[in-house]
C-alpha positions as semicolon CSV with decimal commas, in nm:
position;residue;x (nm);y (nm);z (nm)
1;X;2,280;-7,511;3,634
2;X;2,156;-7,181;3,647
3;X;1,851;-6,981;3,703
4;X;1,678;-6,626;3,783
5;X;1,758;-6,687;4,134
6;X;2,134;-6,580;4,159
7;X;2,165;-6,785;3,866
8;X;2,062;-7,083;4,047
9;X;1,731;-7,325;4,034
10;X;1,676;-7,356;4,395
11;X;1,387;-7,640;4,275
12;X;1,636;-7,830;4,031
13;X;1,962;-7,781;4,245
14;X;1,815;-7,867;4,564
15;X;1,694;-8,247;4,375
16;X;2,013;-8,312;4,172
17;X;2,292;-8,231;4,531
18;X;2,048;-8,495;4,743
19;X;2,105;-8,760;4,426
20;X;2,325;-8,935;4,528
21;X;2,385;-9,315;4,478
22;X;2,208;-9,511;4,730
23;X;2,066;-9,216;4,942
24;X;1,727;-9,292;5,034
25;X;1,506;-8,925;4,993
26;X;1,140;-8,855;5,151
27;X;0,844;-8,798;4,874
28;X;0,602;-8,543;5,000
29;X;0,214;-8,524;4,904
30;X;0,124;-8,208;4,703
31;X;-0,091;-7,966;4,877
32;X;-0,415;-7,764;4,785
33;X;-0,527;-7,423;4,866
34;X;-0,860;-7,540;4,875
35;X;-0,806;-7,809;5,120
36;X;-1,151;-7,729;5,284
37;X;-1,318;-7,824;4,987
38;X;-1,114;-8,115;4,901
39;X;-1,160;-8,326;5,225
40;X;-1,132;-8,666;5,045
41;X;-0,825;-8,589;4,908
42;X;-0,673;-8,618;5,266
43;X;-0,934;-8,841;5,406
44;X;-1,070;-9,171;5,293
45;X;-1,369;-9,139;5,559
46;X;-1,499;-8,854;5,398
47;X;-1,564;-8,976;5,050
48;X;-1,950;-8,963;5,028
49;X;-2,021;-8,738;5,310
50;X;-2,307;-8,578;5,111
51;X;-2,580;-8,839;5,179
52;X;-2,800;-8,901;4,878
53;X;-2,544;-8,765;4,655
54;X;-2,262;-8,839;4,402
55;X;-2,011;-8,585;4,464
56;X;-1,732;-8,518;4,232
57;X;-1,466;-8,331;4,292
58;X;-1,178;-8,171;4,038
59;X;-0,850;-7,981;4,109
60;X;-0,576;-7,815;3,907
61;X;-0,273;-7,695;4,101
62;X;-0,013;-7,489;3,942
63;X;0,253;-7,346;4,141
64;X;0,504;-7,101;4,073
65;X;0,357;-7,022;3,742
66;X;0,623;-6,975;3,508
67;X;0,907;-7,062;3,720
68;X;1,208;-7,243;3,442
69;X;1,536;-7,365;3,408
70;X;1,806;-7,082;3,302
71;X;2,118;-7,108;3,235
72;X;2,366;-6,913;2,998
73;X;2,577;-7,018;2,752
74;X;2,920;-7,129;2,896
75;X;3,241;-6,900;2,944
76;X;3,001;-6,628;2,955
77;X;2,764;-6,576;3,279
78;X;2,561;-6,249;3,126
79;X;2,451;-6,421;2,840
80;X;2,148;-6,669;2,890
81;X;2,105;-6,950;2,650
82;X;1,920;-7,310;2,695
83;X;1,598;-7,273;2,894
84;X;1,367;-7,585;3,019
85;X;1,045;-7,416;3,068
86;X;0,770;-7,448;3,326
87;X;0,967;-7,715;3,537
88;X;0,759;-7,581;3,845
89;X;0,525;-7,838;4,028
90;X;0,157;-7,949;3,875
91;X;-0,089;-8,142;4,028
92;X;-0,422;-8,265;3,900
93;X;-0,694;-8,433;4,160
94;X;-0,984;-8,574;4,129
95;X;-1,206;-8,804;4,355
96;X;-1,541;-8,908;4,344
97;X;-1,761;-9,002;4,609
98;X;-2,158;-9,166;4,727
99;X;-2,291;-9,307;5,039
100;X;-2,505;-9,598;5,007
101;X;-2,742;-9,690;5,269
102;X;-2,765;-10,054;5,500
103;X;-3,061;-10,215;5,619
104;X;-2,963;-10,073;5,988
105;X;-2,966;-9,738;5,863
106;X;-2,576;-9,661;5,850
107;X;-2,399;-9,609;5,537
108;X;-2,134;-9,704;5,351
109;X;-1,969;-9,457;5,185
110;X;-1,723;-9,570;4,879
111;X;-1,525;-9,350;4,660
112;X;-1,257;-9,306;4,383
113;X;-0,927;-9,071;4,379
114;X;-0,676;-9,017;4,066
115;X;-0,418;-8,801;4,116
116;X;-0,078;-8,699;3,906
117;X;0,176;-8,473;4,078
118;X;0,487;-8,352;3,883
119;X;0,808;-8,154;4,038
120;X;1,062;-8,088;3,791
121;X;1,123;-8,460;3,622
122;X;0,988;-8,626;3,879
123;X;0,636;-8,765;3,849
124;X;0,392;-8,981;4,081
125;X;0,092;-9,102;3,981
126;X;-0,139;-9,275;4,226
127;X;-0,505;-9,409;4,227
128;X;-0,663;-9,497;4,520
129;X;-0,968;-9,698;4,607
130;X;-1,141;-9,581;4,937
131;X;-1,423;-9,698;5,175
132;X;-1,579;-9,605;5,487
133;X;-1,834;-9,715;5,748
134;X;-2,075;-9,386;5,861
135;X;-2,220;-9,477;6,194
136;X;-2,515;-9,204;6,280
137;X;-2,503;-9,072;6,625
138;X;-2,803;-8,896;6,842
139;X;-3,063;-8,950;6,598
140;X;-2,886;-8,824;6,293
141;X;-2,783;-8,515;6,499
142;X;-2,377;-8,620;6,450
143;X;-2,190;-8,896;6,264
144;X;-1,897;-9,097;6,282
145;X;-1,701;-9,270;6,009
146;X;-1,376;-9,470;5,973
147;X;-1,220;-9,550;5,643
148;X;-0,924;-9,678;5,442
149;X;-0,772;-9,635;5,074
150;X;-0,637;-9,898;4,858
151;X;-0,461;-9,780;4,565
152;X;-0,084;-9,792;4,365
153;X;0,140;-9,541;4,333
154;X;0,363;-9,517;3,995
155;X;0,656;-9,278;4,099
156;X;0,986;-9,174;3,910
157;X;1,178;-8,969;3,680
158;X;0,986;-8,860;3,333
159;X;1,185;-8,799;3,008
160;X;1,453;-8,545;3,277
161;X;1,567;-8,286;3,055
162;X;1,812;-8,086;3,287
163;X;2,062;-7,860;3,195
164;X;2,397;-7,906;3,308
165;X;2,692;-7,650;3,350
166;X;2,955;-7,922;3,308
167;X;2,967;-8,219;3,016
168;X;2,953;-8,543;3,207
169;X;2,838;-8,443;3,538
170;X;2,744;-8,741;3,716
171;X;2,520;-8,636;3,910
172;X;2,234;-8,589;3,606
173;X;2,029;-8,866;3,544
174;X;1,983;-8,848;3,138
175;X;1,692;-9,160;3,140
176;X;1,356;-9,189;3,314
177;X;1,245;-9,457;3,497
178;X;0,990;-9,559;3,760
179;X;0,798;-9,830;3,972
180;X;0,437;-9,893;4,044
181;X;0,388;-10,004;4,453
182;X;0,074;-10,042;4,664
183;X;-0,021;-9,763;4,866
184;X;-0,244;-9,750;5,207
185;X;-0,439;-9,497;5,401
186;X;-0,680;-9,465;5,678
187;X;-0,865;-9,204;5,879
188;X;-1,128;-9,101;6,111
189;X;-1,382;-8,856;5,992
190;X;-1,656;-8,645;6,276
191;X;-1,950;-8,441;6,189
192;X;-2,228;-8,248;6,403
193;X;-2,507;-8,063;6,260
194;X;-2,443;-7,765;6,510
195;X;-2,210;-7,599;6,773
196;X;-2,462;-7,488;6,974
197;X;-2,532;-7,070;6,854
198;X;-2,171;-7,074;6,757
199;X;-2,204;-7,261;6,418
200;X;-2,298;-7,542;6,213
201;X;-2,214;-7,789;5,967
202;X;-1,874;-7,856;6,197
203;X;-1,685;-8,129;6,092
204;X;-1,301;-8,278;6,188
205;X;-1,089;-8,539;6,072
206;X;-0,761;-8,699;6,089
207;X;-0,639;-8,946;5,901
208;X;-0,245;-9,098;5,776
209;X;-0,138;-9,166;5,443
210;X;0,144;-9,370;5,304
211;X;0,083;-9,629;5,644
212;X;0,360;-9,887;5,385
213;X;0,604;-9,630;5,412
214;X;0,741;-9,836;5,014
215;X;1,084;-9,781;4,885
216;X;1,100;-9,700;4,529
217;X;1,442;-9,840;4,391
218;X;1,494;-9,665;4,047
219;X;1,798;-9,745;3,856
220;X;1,929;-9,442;3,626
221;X;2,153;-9,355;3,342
222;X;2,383;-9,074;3,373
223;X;2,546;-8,842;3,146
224;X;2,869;-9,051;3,226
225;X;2,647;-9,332;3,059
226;X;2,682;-9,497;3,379
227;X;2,389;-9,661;3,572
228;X;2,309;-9,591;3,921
229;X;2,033;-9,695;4,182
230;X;1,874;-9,433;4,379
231;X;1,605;-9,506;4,621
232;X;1,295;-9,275;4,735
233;X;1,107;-9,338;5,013
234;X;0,767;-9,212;5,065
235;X;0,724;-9,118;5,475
236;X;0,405;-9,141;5,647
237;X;0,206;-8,855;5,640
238;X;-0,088;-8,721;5,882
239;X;-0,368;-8,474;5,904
240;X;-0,564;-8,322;6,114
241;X;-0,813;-8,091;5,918
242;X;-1,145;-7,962;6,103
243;X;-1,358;-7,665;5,981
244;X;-1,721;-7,488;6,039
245;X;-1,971;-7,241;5,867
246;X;-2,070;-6,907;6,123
247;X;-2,399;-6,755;5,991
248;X;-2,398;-6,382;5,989
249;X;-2,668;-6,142;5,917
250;X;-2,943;-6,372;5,961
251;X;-2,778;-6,644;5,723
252;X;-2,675;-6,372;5,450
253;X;-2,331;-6,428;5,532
254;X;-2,159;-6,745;5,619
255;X;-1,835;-6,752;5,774
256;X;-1,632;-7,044;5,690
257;X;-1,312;-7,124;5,920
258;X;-1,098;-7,399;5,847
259;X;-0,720;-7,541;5,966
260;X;-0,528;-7,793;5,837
261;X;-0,242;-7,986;6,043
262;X;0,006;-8,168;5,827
263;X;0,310;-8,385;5,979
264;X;0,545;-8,464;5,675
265;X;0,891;-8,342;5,683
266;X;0,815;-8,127;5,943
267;X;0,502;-7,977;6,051
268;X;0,276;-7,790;5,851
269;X;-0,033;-7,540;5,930
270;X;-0,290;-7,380;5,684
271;X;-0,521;-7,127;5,742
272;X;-0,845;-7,052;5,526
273;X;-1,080;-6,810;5,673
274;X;-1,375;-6,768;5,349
275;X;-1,697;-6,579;5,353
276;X;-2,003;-6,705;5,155
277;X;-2,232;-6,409;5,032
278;X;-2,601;-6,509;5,007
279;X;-2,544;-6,902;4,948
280;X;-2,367;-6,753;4,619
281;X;-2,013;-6,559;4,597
282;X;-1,758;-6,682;4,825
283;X;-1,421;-6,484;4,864
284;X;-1,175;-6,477;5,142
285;X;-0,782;-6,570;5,226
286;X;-0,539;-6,845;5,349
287;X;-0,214;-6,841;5,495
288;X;0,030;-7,128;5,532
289;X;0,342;-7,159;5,764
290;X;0,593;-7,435;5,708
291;X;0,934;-7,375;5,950
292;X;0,863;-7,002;5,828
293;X;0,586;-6,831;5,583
294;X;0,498;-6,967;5,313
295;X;0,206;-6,816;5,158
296;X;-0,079;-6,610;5,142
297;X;-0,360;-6,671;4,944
298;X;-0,627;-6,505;4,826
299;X;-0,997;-6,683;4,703
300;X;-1,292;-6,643;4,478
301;X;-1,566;-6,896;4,470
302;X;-1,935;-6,909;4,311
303;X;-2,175;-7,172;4,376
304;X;-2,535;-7,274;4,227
305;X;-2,722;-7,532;4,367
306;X;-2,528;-7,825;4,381
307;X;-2,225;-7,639;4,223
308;X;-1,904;-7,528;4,331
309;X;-1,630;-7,316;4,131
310;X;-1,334;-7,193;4,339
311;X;-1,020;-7,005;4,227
312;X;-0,705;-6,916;4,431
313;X;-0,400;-6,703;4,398
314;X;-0,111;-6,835;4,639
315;X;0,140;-6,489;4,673
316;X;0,455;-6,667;4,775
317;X;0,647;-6,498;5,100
318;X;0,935;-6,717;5,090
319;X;1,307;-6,676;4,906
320;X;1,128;-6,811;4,583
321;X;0,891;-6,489;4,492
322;X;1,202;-6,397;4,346
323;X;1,103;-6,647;4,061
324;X;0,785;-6,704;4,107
325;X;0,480;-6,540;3,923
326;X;0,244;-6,742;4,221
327;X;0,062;-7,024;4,242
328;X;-0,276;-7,066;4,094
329;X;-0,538;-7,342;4,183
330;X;-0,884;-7,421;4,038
331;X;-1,162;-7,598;4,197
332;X;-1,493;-7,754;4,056
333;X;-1,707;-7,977;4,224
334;X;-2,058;-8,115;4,172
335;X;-2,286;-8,328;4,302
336;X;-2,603;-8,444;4,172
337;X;-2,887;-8,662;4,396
338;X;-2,917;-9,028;4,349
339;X;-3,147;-9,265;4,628
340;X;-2,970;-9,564;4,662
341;X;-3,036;-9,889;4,960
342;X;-2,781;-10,100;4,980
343;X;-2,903;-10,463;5,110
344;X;-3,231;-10,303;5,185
345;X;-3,494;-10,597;5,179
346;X;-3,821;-10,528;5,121
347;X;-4,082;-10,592;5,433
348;X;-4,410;-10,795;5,257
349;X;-4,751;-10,813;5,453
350;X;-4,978;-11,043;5,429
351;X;-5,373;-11,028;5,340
352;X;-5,582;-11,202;5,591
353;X;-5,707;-11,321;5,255
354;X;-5,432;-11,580;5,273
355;X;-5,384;-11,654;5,665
């Protein structure tokens, strides 16, 4: 198997030398550029933070645009023939969320999440329910929530079409297959109106996902036509992700820091540091650092009203920019108002008509 990359797929290679019969191998979550703007995605206690409002939330992540299988024609390395295109990962996201409100004046904030992530052949599909209790502290001044997702996970191989050096290589699964098991998450979610003169709007979460840590046994043909089990587990992950706007100018400018902590393999940190011009054009940069740099990315955003479209260009630092065109990412979220009381009872008075 061969590629751009000293004739090598670093993605492909790097899945097909860990399959090996009964080797158990760690599933990671995908991640987002615009992880600021995607809270529920990581934390089931933010889904309908907005009070009054139906938020909805949608996310396309392509990375390394482009990036395909190569390999040439055998008995002759120069010459390239069979090519899998666009074997790169994909991920779509989207979550919807809406606080209701109690009699006691707390809320209960419920919320939806699909999401499909695909690297190379392999493909998980999960769908998640998720609800949280919103507890409102100093008069409305700060909040508190804790929440959990319910959901199932379908994860395996889809139709793999890899391309093999060697007739027969064992190694090469030639048949998808794939298992559907429950899935659990929970988090804490924190959010105060102000910082003082620093900023506003702060908010900070962490939460854990994957708390059933499931083994996915998947039993695969080869191109030896024999059958195999391989197993995949998927690890408990954890993040810490806390963020706040800095007016500037009087308000023209808002400055919007954010970091994200991830624990999966090994530690993870992103960086977003966005500016929003006049509550409308939004553009800025990320960075992310994983063992050693990752990425940089650069943002656009506009938003109307109730409105959000993002975009963001990921310029990849690491070994793969040698066959990688980037990563690209669009956001789109909206949210539209809708009063809801949830076992609200209504308070009658009497006419001394009738006493």
């Amino acid at each position: 198997m061969t590629s751009k990359l000293k004739q090598k797929s670093p993605v492909v290679l790097l899945i097909l030398a860990m399959l090996l019969t009964k080797i158990s191998l760690a599933q990671m979550d995908p991640y987002y550029s615009h992880f600021n703007f995607n809270r529920q995605a990581y934390n089931p206690a933010a889904a309908g933070e907005k009070i009054d409002y139906i938020c909805v939330n949608g996310l396309y992540h392509r990375q390394w645009l482009n990036y395909s299988d190569l390999t040439p024609e055998r008995g002759d390395e120069g010459q390239q023939g069979t090519a899998v295109e666009n074997i790169a990962p994909e991920t779509v996201n989207i979550n919807i969320g809406y606080p209701f409100r109690l009699k006691n004046g707390d809320y209960l904030g419920l919320g939806v999440l699909l999401m499909d992530d695909k690297v190379s052949f392999l493909q998980n599909t999960g769908f998640k329910a998720q609800a949280n209790y919103q507890k409102e502290l100093q008069g409305g001044f700060s909040s508190i929530s804790l929440g959990a997702e319910f959901g199932l996970n379908q994860f395996g191989y889809n139709e793999p079409n890899y391309i093999s050096r060697d007739q027969g290589d064992v190694r090469i699964p030639v048949t998808g297959g794939s298992q559907g098991k429950l899935d659990v998450g929970a988090g804490i979610y924190y959010r105060q109106k102000t910082l003082g003169s620093f900023g506003q709007d702060f908010y900070a979460g962490f939460s854990a996902t994957h708390l059933t840590q499931q083994t996915y046994d998947l039993t695969l043909t080869y191109q030896d036509n024999g059958q195999r089990a391989e197993q995949f587990n998927f690890v408990m992950h954890w993040y810490l992700l806390a963020g706040v706007d800095i007016p500037l100018s009087g308000g023209v400018y808002v400055l919007e820091p954010a970091i994200l902590v991830k624990n999966r393999a090994r530690p993870q940190v992103d960086l977003s540091a966005t500016v929003l011009y006049n509550g409308t054009f939004r553009g800025g940069i990320g960075y992310r650092q994983w063992g050693t740099v990752d990425a940089l990315t650069f943002k656009l955003g506009y938003v109307k009203n109730q409105l959000q479209v993002g975009y963001s260009f990921d310029k990849t630092l690491s070994s793969i920019t040698q066959v990688s065109n980037g990563t690209h990412e669009l956001m789109l979220k909206y949210c539209f108002q809708l009063q809801t009381e949830f076992a609200q009872t209504k308070d009658y008075k009497l006419s001394p008509r009738f006493l």
